[in-house]
C-alpha positions in Angstrom: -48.2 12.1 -12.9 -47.1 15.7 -13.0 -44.0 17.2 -13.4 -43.4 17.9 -9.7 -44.6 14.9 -8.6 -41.7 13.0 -10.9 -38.9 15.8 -9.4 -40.0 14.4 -6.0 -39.8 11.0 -6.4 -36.4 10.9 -8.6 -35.3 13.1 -5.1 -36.1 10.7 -3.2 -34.6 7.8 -5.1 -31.3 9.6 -5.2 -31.2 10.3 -1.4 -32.1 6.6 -0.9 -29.0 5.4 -2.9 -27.0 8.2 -1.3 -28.3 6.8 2.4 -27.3 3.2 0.5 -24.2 4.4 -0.1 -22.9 5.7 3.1 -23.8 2.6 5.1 -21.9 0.6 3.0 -19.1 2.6 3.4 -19.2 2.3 7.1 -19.6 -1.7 7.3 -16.4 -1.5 5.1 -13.2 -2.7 7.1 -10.2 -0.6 5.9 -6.5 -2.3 7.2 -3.6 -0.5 6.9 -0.9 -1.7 4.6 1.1 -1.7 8.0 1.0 -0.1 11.2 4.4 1.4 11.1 4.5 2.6 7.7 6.5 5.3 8.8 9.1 3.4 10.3 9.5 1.6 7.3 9.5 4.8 5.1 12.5 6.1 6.8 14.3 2.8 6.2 13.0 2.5 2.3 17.2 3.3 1.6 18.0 0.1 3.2 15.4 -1.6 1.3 16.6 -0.2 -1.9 20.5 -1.2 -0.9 19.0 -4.8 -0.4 16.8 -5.2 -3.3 20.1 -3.8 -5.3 22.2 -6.5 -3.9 20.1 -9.5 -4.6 19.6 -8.4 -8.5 23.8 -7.4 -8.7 24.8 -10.4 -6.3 22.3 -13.0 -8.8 20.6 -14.0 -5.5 17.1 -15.4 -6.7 15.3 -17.6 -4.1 13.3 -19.9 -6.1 9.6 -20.4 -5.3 7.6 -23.5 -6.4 4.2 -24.3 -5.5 3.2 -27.8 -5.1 0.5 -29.4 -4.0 0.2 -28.7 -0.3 3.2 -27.2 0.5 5.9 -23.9 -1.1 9.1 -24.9 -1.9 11.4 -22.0 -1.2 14.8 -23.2 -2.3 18.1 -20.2 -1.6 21.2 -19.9 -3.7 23.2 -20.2 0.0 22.5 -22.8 2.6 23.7 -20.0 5.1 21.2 -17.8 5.1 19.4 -16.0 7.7 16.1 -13.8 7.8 12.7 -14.2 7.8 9.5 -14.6 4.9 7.1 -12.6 5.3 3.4 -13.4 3.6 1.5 -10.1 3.0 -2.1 -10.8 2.1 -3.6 -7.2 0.2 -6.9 -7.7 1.5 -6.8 -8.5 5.5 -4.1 -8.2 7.9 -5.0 -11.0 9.6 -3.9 -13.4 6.7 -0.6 -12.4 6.8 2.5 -14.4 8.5 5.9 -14.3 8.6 8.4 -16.9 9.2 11.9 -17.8 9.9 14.8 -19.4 7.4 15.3 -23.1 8.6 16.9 -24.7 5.8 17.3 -28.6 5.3 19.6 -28.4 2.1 19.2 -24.7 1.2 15.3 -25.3 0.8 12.6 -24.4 3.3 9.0 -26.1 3.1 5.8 -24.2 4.2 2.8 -25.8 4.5 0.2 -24.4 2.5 -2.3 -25.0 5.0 -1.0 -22.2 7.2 -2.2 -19.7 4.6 -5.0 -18.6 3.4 -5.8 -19.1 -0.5 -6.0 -16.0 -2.3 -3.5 -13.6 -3.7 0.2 -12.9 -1.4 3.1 -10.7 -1.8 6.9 -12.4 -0.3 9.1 -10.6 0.9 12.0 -12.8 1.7 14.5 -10.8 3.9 17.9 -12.7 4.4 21.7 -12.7 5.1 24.5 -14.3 4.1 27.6 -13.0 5.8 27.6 -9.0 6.3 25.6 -8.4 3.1 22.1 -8.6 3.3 19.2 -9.3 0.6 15.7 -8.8 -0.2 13.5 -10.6 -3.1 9.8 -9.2 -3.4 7.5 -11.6 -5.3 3.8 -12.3 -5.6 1.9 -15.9 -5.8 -1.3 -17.2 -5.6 -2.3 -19.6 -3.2 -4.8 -22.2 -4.3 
């Protein structure tokens, strides 16, 4: 084989994986992180305030994983707010739910989620001040 024939076919393999390539790319499904992320950019203050007042406050809600359900237990059996489960990889894994405490502890069912890897976001109130705790678990 000749020079020019070898310049051809090394072309042509590198068009192939460039053809490869580009079909791949379009039978990738791209979420966004959330669909009003600006909304929530202009609020980021807030979400700074409440992060702040959790870590000064000592407000840690304590998260244990059992076998088929998350124990979320709350330093106050008063508090109001929602968990939200933010899967990284689909939206459609994510769910959010409300505080219902039974003697400052909430149970979810682990069979309402996914396995994989989660972010919590726990948003709550107790009185006028409000509180945020971001975590991350892995659901098996």
């Amino acid at each position: 084989m000749n020079w020019g024939n070898s310049i051809a076919v090394a072309f042509v393999l590198f068009a192939s994986f460039i053809g490869y390539m580009v079909v791949k790319a379009f039978q990738e499904d791209f979420d966004l992180v959330t669909e009003d992320y600006y909304a929530q950019e202009i609020n980021y203050q807030n979400k700074l305030v409440k992060l702040a007042n959790a870590e000064s406050f000592g407000k840690v809600v304590v998260i244990k994983q059992e076998t088929k359900k998350l124990l979320l237990t709350f330093p106050d059996h008063q508090a109001k707010g929602t968990i939200q489960f933010y899967h990284p990889s689909r939206e459609i894994f994510d769910k959010t739910f409300q505080i219902t405490l039974k003697n400052g502890s909430q149970i979810i069912d682990k069979e309402d989620l996914v396995p994989g890897n989660y972010r919590i976001n726990i948003n709550w109130k107790e009185g006028d001040t409000q509180f945020l705790q971001e975590s991350k678990i892995l659901i098996r």
